[in-house]
C-alpha positions in Angstrom: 0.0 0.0 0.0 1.2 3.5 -1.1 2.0 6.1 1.4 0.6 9.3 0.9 3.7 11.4 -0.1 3.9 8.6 -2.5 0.8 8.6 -4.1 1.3 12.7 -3.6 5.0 12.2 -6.0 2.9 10.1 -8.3 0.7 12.8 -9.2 0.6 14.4 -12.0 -0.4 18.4 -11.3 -1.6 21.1 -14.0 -0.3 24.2 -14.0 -1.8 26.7 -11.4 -3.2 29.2 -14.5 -5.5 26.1 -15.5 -6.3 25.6 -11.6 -7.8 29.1 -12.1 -9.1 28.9 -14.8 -11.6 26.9 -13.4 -12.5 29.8 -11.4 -13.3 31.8 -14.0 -9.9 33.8 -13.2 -7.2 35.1 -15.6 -3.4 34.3 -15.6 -3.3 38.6 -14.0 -5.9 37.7 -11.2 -2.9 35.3 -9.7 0.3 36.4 -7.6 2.2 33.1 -8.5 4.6 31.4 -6.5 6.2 28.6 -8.8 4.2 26.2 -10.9 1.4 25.2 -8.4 0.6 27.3 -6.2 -0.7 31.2 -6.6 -1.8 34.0 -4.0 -5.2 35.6 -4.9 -6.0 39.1 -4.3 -9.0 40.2 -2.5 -10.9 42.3 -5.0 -11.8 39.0 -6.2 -14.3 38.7 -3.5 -18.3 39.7 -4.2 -20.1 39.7 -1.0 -23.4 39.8 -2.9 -23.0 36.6 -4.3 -21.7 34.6 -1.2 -24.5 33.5 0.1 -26.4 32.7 -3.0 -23.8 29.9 -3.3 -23.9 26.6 -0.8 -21.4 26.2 1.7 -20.9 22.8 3.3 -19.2 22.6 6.8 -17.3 19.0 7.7 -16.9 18.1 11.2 -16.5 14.3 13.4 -17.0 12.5 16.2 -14.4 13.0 19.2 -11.3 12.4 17.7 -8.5 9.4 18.3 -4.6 10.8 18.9 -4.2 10.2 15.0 -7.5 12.5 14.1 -10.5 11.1 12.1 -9.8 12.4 8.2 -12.0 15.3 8.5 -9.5 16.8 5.9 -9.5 13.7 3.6 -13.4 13.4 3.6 -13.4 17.3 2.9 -11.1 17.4 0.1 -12.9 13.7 -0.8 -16.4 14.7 -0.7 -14.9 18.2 -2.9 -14.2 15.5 -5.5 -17.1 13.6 -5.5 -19.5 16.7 -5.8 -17.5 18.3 -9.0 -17.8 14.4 -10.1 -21.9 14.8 -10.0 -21.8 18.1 -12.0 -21.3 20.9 -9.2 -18.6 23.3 -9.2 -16.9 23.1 -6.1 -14.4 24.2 -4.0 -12.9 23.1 -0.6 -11.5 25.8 1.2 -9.0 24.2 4.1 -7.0 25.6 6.8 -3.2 25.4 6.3 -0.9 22.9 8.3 0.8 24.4 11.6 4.5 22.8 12.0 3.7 21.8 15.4 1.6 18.7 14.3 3.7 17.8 11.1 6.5 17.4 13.6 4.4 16.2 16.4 2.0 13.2 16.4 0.1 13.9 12.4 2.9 13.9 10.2 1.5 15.6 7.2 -2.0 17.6 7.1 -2.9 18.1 3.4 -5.3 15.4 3.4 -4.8 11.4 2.7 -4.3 8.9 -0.2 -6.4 9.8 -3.6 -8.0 12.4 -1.3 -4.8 15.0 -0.9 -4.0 18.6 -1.9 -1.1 19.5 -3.9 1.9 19.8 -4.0 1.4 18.2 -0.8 5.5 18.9 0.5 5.2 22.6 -0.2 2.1 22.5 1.8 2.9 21.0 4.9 6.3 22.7 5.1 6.2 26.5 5.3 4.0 26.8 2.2 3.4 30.5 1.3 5.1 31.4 4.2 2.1 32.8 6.0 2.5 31.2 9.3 5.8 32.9 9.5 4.6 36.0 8.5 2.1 35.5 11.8 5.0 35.0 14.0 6.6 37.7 13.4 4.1 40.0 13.6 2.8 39.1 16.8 7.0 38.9 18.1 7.0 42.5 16.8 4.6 43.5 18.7 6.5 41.6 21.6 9.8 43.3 21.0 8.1 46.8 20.9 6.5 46.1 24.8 9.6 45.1 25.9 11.8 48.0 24.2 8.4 50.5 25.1 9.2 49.2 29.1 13.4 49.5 29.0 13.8 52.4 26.6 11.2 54.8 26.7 11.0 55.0 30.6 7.6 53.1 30.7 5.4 56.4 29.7 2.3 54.5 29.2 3.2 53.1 33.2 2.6 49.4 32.0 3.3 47.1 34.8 5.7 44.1 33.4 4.0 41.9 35.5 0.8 42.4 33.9 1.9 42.4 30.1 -0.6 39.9 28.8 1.3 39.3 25.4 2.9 36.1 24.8 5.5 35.9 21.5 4.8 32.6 19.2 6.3 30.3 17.6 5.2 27.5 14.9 6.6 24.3 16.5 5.0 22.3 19.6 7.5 23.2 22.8 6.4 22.7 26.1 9.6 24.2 27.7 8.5 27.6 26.2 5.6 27.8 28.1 7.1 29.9 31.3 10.2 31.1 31.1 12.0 34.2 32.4 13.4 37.2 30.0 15.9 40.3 30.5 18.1 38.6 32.5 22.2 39.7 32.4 21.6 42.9 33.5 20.4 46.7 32.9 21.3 46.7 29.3 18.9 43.5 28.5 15.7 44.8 29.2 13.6 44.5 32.1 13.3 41.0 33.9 9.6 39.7 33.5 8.0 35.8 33.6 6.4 35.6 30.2 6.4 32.8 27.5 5.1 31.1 24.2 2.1 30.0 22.6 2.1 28.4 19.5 1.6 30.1 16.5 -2.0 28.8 15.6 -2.8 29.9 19.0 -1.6 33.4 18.6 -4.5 36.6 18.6 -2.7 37.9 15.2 -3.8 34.6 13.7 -6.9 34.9 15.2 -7.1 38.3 13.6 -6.2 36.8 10.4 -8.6 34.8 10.2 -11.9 36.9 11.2 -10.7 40.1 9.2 -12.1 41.3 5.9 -9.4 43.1 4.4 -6.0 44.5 5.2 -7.6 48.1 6.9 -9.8 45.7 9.0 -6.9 43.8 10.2 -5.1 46.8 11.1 -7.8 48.1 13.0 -7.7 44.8 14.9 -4.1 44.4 15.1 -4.4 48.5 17.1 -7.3 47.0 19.5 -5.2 43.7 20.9 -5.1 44.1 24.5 -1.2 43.9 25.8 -1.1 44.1 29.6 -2.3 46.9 32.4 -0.7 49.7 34.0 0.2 49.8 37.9 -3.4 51.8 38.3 -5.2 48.5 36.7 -5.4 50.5 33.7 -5.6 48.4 29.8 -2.9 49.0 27.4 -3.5 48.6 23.6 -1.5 47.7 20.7 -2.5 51.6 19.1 -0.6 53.2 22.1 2.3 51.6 21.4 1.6 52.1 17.3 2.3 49.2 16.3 -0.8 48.1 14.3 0.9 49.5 10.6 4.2 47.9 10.8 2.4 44.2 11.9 -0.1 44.4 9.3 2.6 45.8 6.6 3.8 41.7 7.2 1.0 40.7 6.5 0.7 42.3 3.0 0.8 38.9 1.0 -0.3 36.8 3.7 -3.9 38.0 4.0 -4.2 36.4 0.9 -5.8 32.8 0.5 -3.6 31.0 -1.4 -4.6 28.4 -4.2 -3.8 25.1 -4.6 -5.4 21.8 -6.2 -6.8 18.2 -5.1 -5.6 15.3 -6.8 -8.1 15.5 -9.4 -7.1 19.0 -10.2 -10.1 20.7 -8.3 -9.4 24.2 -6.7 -8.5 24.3 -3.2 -8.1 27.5 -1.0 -5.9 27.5 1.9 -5.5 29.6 4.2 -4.8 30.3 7.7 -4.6 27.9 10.7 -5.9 28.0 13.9 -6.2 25.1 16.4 -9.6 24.6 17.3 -8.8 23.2 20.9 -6.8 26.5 21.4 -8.0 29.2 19.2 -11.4 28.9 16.7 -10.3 25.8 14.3 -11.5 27.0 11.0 -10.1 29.0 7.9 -10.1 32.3 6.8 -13.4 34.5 6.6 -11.6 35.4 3.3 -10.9 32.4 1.9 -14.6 30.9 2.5 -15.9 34.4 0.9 -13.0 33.7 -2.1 -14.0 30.0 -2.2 -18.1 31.4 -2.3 -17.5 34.4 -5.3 -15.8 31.8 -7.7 -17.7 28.2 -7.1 -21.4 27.0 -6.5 -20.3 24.9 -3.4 -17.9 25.2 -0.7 -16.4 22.4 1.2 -14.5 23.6 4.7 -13.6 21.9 7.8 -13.5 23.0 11.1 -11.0 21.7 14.0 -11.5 18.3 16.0 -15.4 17.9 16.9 -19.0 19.6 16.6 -18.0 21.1 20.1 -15.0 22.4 19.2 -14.2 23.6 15.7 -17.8 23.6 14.4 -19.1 25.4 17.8 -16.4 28.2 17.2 -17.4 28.1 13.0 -20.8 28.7 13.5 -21.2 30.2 16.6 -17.9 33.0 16.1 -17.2 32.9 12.1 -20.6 32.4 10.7 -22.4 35.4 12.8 -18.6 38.0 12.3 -19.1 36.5 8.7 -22.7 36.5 7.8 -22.0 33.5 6.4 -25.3 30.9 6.0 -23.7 26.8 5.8 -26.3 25.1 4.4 -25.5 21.6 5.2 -23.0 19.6 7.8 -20.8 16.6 7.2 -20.0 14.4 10.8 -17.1 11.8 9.8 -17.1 9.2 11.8 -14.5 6.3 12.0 -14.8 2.6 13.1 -11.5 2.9 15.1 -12.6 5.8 16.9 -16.1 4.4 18.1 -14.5 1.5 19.5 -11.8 3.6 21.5 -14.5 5.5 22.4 -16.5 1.7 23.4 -13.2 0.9 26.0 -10.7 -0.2 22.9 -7.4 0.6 23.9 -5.1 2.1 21.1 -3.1 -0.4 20.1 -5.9 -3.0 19.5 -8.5 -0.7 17.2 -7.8 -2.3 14.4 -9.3 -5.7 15.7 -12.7 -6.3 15.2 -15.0 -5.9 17.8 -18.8 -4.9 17.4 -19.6 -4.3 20.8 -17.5 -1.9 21.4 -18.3 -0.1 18.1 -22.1 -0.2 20.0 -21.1 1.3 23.1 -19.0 4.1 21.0 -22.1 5.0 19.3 -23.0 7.0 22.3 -20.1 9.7 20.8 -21.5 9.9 17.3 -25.5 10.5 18.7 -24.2 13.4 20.7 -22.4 15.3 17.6 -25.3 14.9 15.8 -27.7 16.2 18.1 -25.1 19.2 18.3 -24.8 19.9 14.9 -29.0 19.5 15.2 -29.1 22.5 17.8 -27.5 24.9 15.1 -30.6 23.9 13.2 -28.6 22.1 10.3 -29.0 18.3 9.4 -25.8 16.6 9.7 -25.0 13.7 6.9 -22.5 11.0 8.5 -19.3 9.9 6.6 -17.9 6.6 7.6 -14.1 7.3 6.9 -13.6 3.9 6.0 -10.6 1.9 7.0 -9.4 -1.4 5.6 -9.8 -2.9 9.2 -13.4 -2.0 9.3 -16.1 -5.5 9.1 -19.2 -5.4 7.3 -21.1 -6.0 10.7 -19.2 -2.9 12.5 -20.3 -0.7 9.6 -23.5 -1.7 9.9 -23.7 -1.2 13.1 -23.2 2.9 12.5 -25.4 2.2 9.3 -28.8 1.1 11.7 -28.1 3.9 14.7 -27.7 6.5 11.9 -31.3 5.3 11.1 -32.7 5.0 14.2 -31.6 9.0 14.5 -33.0 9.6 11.8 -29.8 11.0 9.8 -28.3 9.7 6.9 -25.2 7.7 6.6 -22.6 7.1 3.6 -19.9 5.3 3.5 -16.4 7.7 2.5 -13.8 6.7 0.7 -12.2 9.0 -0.8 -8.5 7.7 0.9 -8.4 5.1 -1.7 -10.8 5.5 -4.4 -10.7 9.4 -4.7 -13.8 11.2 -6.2 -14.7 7.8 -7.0 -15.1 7.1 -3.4 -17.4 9.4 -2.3 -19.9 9.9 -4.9 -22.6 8.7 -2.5 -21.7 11.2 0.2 -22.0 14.1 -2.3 -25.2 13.0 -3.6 -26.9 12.9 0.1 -24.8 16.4 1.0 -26.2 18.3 -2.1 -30.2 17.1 -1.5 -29.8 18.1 2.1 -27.7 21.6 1.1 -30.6 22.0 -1.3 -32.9 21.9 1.3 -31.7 24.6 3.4 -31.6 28.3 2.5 -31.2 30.1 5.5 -31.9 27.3 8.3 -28.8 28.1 10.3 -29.4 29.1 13.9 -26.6 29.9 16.0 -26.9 28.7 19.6 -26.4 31.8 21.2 -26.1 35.9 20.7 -23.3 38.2 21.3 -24.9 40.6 23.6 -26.0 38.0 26.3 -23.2 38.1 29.4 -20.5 35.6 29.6 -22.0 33.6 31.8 -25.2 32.8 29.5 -22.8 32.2 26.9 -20.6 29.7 28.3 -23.4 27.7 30.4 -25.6 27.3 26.7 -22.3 25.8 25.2 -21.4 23.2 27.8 -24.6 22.4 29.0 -26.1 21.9 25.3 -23.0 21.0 23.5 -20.3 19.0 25.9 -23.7 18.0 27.8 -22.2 19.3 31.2 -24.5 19.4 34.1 -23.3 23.5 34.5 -19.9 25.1 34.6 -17.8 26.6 38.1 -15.1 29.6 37.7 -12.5 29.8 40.3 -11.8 33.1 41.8 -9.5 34.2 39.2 -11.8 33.7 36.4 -14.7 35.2 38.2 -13.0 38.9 38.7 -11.8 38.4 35.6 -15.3 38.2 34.3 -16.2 41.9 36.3 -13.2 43.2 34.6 -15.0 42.3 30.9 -17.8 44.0 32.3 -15.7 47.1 33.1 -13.9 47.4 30.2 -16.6 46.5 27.9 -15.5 43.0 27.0 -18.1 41.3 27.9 -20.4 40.9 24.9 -17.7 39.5 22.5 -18.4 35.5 21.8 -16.4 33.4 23.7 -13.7 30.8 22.5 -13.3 27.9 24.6 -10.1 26.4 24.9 -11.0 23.0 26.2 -9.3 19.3 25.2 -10.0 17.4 21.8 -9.8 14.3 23.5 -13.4 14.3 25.6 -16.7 16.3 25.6 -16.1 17.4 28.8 -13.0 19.1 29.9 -11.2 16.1 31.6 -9.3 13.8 29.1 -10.4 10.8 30.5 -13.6 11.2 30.3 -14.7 8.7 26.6 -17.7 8.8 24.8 -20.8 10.4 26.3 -20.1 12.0 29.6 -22.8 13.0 31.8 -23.5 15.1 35.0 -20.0 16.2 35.1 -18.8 20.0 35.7 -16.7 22.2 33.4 -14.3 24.3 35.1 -13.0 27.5 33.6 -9.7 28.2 35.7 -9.4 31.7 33.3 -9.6 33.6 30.5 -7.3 35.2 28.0 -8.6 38.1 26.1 -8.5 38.5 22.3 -9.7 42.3 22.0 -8.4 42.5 18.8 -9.6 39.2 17.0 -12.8 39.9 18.9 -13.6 37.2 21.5 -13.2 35.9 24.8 -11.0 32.8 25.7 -12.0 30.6 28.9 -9.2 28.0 29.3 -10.9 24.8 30.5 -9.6 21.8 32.8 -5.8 21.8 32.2 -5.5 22.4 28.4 -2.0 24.1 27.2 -1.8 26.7 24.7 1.5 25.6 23.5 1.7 22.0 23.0 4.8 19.7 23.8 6.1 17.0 21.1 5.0 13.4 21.5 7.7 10.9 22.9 8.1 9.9 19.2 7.6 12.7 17.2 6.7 12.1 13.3 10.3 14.8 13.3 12.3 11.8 13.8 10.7 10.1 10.4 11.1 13.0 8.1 14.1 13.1 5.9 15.4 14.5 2.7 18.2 13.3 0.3 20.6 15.6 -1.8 18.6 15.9 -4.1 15.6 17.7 -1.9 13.5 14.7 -2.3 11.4 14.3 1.1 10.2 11.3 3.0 8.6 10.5 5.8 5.8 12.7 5.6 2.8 9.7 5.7 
């Protein structure tokens, strides 16, 4: 069996202008970079067209360590619906170092199911990432210059300085650490640290902005610390807003790629959605909506992660409308979520898979509570039996949702013709059906007791001290009607790791919140999740090679 870089080298890619030209765009409407892959320029965008167009979001189950192939059925299920006649697009985020070296390996999708050129893609790309790093450190370096060389005017207190720099790698001893040290001449000693670069406000920003004025104006409003009389201090006092967003002159545009079967995919920006909001850029869905009929996306881990922050954050900065909702679900992951222990999901065993299904009935009555009708993709593996996918095949009816089989890993387009037949009759369907679960202007506490209560099925949520004054401080400042993004674990429903399947009567704890003045929402930190995530004990790093002739392996 073929590897995916392998089948990815086997490939044989069209030049980006015919990419395009699928689009309806010209050789002019491209920046290129190479053969393959071009930047496209925002005036491309026509808002009053987006929502005439259908726009498909693809979420899963609670995720295994290895993920579920939300990415693969996306770029899959892209395939399969140009296959039946409609133009389509899917619009992805783009791959943060930090997994590629960590525990994923590479993040452009799987098998016959893959965006291209798949290398290029997973490592540095367009260079956008870096461009987000260094904005944000910029800002960092002009705090810390602000506190040492212009004798503290603003009377910012270094203990308070809020801002953390980045960087695009998982590194858990950059979490705390101590800076200035060695003397006067080396800056003023303060406990700060890293998060990682999908974590970071500035992507955040990125990623909800319309144009480049828009993300200037956000860049000015990030909150960086307080003064000694418990005052806030803003990017725009130190004026740093221009000089960030002149980075990010090239990378506030979506960049375009292509699936296997030369479809056009968008990618751009990349958020964590157990950390930060999990989905693309508001651009490149509105790019991916002006030049196709249909828009495939993804959104981060599960329905109450990546697909809460989508619809609940994205879709209401956005007025964006999704018309229909893809859950994938995997026979590996219902029977870890049934008691399986890692290493043995790839033996068969049915009554696990029925326990599991406890998982799967949950995401689809979340995705239900948006008011959307979810379609489950079984993201099929060749370890799955006939009776285990039957098993997913009768609860899917006794829900009353429909269920096709995905597999787009190893048949392509091909694979998933099925899928994109159900998805188009139930986008079809819905015009304007979306509901999100909650509104902006209802306090923080409203907010965050509809999401765990109705989405992680919590029986009600507990602050600690901290978070609570925190909380009157929103208030104060006038904070406290901005959504809230909840950075909570991927691995349960609840906050607590350990906790498979369906939890019930259990308690989510917010131990704080980070603020994201700028990007425009709140961020309670639940249970004991990190915002900069440490390497595996064997990282997918230690597999990834190249020979002399810049030929890479190891990249799955």
């Amino acid at each position: 069996m073929k590897t995916d870089i392998e089948i990815a080298k086997a490939s044989s890619m069209k030049p980006i202008e015919e990419i395009a030209s699928r689009l309806g765009l010209d050789d002019k409407d491209l920046y290129k970079y190479g053969k393959y892959i071009a930047k496209l320029p925002l005036h491309l965008i026509n808002d009053k067209v987006v929502n005439d167009k259908k726009l498909v979001l693809v979420t899963a189950i609670t995720p295994t360590p290895a993920g579920e192939g939300k990415t693969t059925t996306s770029i899959g299920l892209t395939e399969g619906l140009n296959r039946i006649g409609i133009k389509t697009s899917v619009v992805l985020r783009e791959p943060s170092l930090g997994p590629v070296f960590g525990i994923k390996g590479g993040a452009a999708g799987g098998g016959y199911s893959q965006v291209l050129p798949m290398e290029d893609i997973n490592l540095h790309f367009t260079n956008d990432i870096a461009a987000v790093e260094k904005a944000n450190n910029l800002l960092s370096s002009l705090i810390d210059n602000h506190i040492h060389s212009r004798q503290n005017s603003l009377n910012l207190d270094p203990r308070r300085v809020v801002w953390k720099r980045v960087l695009d790698m998982n590194e858990r001893s950059l979490r705390d650490i101590v800076i200035g040290l060695g003397g006067r001449k080396q800056g003023m000693p303060r406990q700060t640290g890293f998060d990682i670069a999908a974590a970071s406000e500035v992507m955040a920003a990125l990623c909800l902005a319309e144009d480049l004025e828009d993300l200037k104006e956000k860049f000015s409003n990030i909150l960086i610390g307080y003064t000694f009389d418990d005052q806030p201090v803003y990017a725009h006092q130190l004026n740093a807003q221009g000089a960030m967003a002149a980075l990010m002159k090239y990378a506030i545009m979506p960049n375009l790629v292509q699936t296997i079967e030369g479809n056009p995919a968008i990618m751009h920006g990349g958020p964590f959605a157990n950390i930060a909001q999990g989905t693309n850029s508001l651009i490149a869905t509105k790019m991916g909506l002006s030049l196709s009929d249909y828009v495939v996306t993804e959104a981060g881990f599960a329905s109450e992660l990546g697909a809460e922050k989508f619809l609940n954050i994205k879709c209401q900065y956005g007025g964006l409308f999704p018309n229909a909702s893809v859950i994938v679900a995997t026979i590996r992951a219902l029977k870890y979520h049934g008691g399986v222990k890692a290493g043995e999901l790839s033996k068969p065993n049915p009554d696990a898979v029925s326990e599991g299904l406890q998982n799967l009935e949950k995401h689809v009555e979340n995705i239900r509570h948006f008011n959307i009708s979810p379609v489950v993709a079984i993201n099929r593996f060749v370890a799955d039996t006939e009776e285990e996918v039957e098993l997913v095949k009768q609860k899917c009816e006794e829900l009353d949702v429909r269920c096709a089989i995905s597999d787009g890993w190893a048949k392509g387009g091909e694979g998933t013709i099925e899928l994109a037949e159900m998805v188009k009759e139930e986008a079809e369907k819905c015009t304007t059906c979306f509901d999100p679960l909650y509104d902006f202007s209802w306090d923080v506490e409203k907010k965050l007791h509809t999401i765990a209560t109705k989405l992680y099925g919590a029986d009600h949520v507990e602050y600690t001290v901290k978070a609570k004054a925190q909380i009157e401080q929103f208030k104060k400042l006038g904070l406290d009607k901005l959504p809230v993004c909840v950075a909570k674990t991927q691995k349960s429903l609840s906050d607590d790791v350990y906790k498979l399947n369906r939890p019930r009567d259990f308690i989510v704890k917010i131990r704080e919140f980070e603020v994201a003045a700028g990007a425009g929402f709140l961020i309670p930190i639940a249970g004991t999740i990190m915002r900069m995530p440490g390497l595996p004990a064997k990282p997918s790093a230690e597999k990834i090679d190249v020979d002399n002739e810049g030929n890479i392996s190891g990249l799955f």
